[in-house]
N, C-alpha and C positions, 0 to 999 in steps of 0.2 A: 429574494431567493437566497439562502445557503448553499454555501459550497464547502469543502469538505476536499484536504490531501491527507495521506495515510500512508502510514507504513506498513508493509503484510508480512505476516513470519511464517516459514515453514523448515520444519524439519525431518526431515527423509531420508531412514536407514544413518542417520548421524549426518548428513549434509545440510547444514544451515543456508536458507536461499531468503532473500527480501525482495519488494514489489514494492515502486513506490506510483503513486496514482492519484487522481481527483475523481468527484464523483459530486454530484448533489442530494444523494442520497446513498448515504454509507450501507445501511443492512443490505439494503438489496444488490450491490455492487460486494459485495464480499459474497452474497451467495449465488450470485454468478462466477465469482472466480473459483469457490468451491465447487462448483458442478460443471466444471469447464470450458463454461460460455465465457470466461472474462478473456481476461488477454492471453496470446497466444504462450506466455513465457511461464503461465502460472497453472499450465493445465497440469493434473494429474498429480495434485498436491494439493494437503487440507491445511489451510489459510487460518491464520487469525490476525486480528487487531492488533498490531503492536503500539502502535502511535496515530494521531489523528489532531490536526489543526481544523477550524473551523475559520470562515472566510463570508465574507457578504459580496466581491467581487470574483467573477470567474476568473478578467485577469490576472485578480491580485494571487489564486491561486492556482493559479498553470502556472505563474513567476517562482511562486514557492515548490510548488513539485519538480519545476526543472533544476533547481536547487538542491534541494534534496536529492535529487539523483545522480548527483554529480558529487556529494557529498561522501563520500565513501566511510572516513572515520566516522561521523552519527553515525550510520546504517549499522556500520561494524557495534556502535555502543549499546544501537535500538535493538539488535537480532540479539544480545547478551540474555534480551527475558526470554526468546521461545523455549 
């Protein structure tokens, strides 16, 4: 199986906001964050793709998304495309 961390970009009335997350299947976890089913931080805001690693271990990518989120300067560099 594939796994799959990502970065999500939104930008709202000028507030830039990122979501960083794992999924095994990327579309359909992006269109539950769009319609408010994803996570509780991302509702009511239209999500896109900014960045996205692929992964053949689940651990190996929960190691990397906890990474990423703690990672503050990428995020700041990834959120530069929304």
């Amino acid at each position: 199986m594939t796994f799959y961390v990502y970065v999500l970009g939104s930008n709202k009335k000028g507030l830039k906001k990122t979501y960083v997350g794992w999924t095994n299947n990327i579309k359909k976890r992006l269109y539950k964050h769009n319609i408010g089913k994803g996570a509780k931080s991302t509702a009511g805001r239209k999500w896109k793709i900014l960045y996205k690693e692929k992964f053949i271990s689940k651990n190996k990518a929960m190691s990397r998304e906890y990474y990423l989120k703690k990672d503050k300067k990428l995020r700041k560099k990834i959120s530069r495309r929304i």
